[in-house]
C-alpha positions in Angstrom: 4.6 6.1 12.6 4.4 7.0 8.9 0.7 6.9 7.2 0.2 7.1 3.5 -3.0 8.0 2.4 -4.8 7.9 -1.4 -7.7 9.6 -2.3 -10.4 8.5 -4.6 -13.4 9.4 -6.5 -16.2 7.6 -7.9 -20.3 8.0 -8.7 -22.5 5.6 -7.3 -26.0 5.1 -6.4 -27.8 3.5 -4.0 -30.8 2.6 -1.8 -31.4 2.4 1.8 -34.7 -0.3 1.7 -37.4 0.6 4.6 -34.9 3.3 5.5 -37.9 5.5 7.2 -36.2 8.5 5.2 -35.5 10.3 1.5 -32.8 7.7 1.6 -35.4 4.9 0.5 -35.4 6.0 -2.7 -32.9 5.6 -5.7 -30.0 8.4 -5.3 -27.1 9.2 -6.2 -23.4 10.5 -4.7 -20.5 12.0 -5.7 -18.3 9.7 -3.5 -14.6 10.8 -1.8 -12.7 8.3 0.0 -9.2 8.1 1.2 -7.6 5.1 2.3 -4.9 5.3 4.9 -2.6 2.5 5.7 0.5 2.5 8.0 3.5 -0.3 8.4 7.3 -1.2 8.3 9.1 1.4 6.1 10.9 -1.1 3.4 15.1 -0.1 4.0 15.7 -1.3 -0.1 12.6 1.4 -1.5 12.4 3.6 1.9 8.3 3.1 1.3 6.0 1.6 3.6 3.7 1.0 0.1 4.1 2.0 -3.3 1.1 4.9 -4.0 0.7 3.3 -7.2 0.3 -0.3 -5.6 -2.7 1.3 -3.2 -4.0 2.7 -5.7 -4.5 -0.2 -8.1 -5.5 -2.0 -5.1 -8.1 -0.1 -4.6 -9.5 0.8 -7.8 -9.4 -3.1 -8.9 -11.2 -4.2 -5.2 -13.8 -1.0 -4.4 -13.8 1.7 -7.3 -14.0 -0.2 -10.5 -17.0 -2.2 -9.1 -18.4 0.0 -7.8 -17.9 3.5 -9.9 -21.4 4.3 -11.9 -23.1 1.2 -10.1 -26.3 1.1 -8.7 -26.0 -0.7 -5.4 -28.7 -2.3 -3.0 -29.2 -5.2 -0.6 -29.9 -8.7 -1.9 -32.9 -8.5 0.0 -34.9 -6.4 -2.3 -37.6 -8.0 -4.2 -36.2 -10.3 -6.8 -38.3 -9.0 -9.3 -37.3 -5.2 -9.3 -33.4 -6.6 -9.4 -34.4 -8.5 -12.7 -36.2 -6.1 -14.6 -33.0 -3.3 -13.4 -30.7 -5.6 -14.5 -32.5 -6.2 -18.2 -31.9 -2.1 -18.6 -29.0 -1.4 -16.8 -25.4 -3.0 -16.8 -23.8 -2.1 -13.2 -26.6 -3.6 -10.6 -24.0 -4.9 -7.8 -25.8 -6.7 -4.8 -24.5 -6.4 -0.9 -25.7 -9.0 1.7 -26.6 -6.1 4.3 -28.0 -2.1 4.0 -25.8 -0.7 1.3 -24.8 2.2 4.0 -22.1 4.4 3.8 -20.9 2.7 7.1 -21.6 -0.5 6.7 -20.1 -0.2 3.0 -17.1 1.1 5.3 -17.1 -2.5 7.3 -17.1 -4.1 3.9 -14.4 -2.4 2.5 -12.1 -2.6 5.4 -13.1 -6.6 5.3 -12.1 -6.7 1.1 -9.0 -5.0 1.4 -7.1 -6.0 4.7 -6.2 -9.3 3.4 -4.5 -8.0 -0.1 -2.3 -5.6 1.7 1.3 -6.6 2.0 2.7 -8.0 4.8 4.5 -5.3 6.0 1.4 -3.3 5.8 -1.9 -2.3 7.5 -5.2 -0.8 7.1 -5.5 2.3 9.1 -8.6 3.6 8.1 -11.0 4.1 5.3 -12.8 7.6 5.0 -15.9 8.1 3.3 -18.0 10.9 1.8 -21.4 11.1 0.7 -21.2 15.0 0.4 -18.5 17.8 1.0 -20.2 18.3 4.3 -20.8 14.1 5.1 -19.0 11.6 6.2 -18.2 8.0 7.9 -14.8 6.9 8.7 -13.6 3.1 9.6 -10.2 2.6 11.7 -8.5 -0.1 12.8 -8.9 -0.5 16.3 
């Protein structure tokens, strides 16, 4: 089985609401993810994937929307998400916690279906710090 793995980077910032922790309020993470997919090597390019391909892949589904965004659940009051918005530009909204696991989920959910067909998710690594992280895999 070959895997190919890219890494990425991106700074985002976030808020756990009625999270019983620090995590309630408005931080910030240096984030480093590596995606990892695995499939049928390709006899014409002798590639599973292109690393370029993965890589725009991700950055147009996850890092671009998500890169110096503030991100929180669409359950927050209304109000606060209109008067952020009037004085910031990158509010994105999730339906659920904006966790770094169930961000993981969501990920996994986005990109799956863009891969080619030859192709499959493997898993999607996560960290919050150097010393933190989640990881989604296929099961």
């Amino acid at each position: 089985m070959i895997l190919l793995t890219k890494h990425f980077d991106f700074e985002m910032a976030h808020a756990l609401m009625g999270y019983p922790g620090k995590c309630r309020n408005i931080h910030g993470h240096s984030y480093k993810m590596e995606v990892t997919v695995t499939g049928e090597m390709q006899p014409d390019t002798g590639m599973v994937m292109d690393f370029k391909a993965l890589k725009d892949l991700v950055n147009e589904t996850i890092v671009n929307r998500l890169d110096h965004a503030l991100v929180l659940s669409d359950q927050v009051d209304p109000t606060l998400i209109e008067t952020l918005r009037a004085h910031y530009d990158k509010i994105v909204l999730f339906p659920f916690q904006p966790s770094t696991e169930n961000m993981l989920a969501h990920f996994a959910t986005l990109l799956r279906p863009q891969l080619p067909s030859n192709v499959r998710l493997y898993s999607i690594r996560l960290h919050e710090t150097d010393t933190s992280f989640a990881e989604w895999r296929e099961e």
